[in-house]
Structure formats: C-alpha cells, structure tokens
VOVO-122486 format. One line per 5 residues: their letters; for each residue x, y, z of C-alpha. Coordinates in Angstrom, 1 decimal, always signed. Each point is the difference from the previous one (the first is absolute). Layout:
% VOVO-122486
a = X,Y,Z; ...;
//
This chain:
% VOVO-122486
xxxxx = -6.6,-139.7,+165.5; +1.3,+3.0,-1.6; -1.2,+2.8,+2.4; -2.2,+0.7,+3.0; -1.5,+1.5,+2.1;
xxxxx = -1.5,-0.4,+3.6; -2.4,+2.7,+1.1; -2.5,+0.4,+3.0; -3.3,-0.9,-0.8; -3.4,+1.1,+2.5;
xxxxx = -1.4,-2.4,+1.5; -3.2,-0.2,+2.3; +1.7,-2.6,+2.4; +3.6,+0.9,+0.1; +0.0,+3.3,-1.0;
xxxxx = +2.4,-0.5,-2.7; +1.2,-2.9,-1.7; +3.0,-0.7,-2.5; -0.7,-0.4,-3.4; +2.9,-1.2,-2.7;
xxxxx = -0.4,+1.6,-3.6; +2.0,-1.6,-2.2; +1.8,+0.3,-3.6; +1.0,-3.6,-1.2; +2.9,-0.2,-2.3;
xxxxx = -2.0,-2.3,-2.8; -3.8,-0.7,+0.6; -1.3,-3.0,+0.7; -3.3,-1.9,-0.2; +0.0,-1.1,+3.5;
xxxxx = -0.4,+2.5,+2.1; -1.9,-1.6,+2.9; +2.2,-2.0,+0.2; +3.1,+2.4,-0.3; -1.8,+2.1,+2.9;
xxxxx = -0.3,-2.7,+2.6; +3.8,-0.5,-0.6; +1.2,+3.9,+0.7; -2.2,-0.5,+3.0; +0.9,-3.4,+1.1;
xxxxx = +3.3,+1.4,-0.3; -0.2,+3.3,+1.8; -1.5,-1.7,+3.2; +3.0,-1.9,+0.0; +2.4,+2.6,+0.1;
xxxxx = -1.7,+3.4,+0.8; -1.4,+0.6,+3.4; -4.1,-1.0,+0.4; -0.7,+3.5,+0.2; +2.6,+1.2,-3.5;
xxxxx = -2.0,-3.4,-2.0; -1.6,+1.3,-2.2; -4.1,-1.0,-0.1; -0.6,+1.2,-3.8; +1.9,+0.1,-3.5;
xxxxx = -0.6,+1.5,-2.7; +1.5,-0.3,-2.9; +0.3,+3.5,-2.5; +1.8,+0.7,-3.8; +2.3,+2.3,+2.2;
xxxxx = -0.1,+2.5,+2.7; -0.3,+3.7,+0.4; +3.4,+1.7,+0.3; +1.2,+3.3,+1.4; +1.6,+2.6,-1.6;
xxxxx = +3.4,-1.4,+1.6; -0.6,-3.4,-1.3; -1.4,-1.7,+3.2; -3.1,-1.8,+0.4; -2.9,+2.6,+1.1;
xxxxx = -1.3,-2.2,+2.6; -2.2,+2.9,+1.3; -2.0,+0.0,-3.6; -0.1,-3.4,+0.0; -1.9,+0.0,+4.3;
xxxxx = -2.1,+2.8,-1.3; -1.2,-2.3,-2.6; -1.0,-2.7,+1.8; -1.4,+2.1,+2.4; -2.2,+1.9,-2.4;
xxxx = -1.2,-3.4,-1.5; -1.3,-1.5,+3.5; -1.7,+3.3,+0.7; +1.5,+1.7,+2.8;
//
C-alpha cells in the first residue's frame, strides 16, 4: 500500500460505515485476494467499529491544494454514486 484513505460511507443499517480507498504501490492481479488481507488485517488491529467493511482500490487520490488527501471529495463521491 502506498496511500489511503478511510472515509464514512451511508449506510441504511448503521448510518455510516468505513470504507478504505486505497493506492497500492505496484498493481497486482489479485485483488480479492489482496482485499480480504487489508481486512483480515484491520480487524485484527483496529477497533470492530474503525475495520474497515469495503476497499477500493484507485490510480491515486484527490489532493488539496496543501498537498493532503481531500477526504471530503472523495465522501462526496461515494455519496453521490449510492444516491443520496
């Protein structure tokens, strides 16, 4: 993993849920695979509620004019796509 990102995703049960977009140094074919790992691993050593339940994986990620990660682009996205 190069980069991520976690952002708050809605959800009709929960309210929100966590979803992990991610920028992986070199691509690989795997994927499935390579997603069951992150969040094999993050249940192990994140809190039930910070686990992650999606990942997606992206080119790269939106930045800021300061050079951070515009998580807030990224939410309203994902938002936007799921129809709310």
């Amino acid at each position: 993993v190069e980069t991520c990102c976690a952002i708050g995703v809605r959800d009709l049960y929960k309210m929100q849920k966590i979803k992990a977009v991610v920028v992986l140094k070199t691509p690989t074919a795997s994927e499935e695979k390579l997603k069951a790992e992150l969040v094999s691993y993050c249940r192990i050593y994140l809190a039930a509620y910070a686990a992650p339940s999606q990942i997606e994986f992206v080119k790269d990620l939106p930045l800021t004019k300061l050079g951070k990660v515009d998580y807030q682009s990224l939410e309203r996205e994902e938002n936007k796509n799921l129809g709310t």
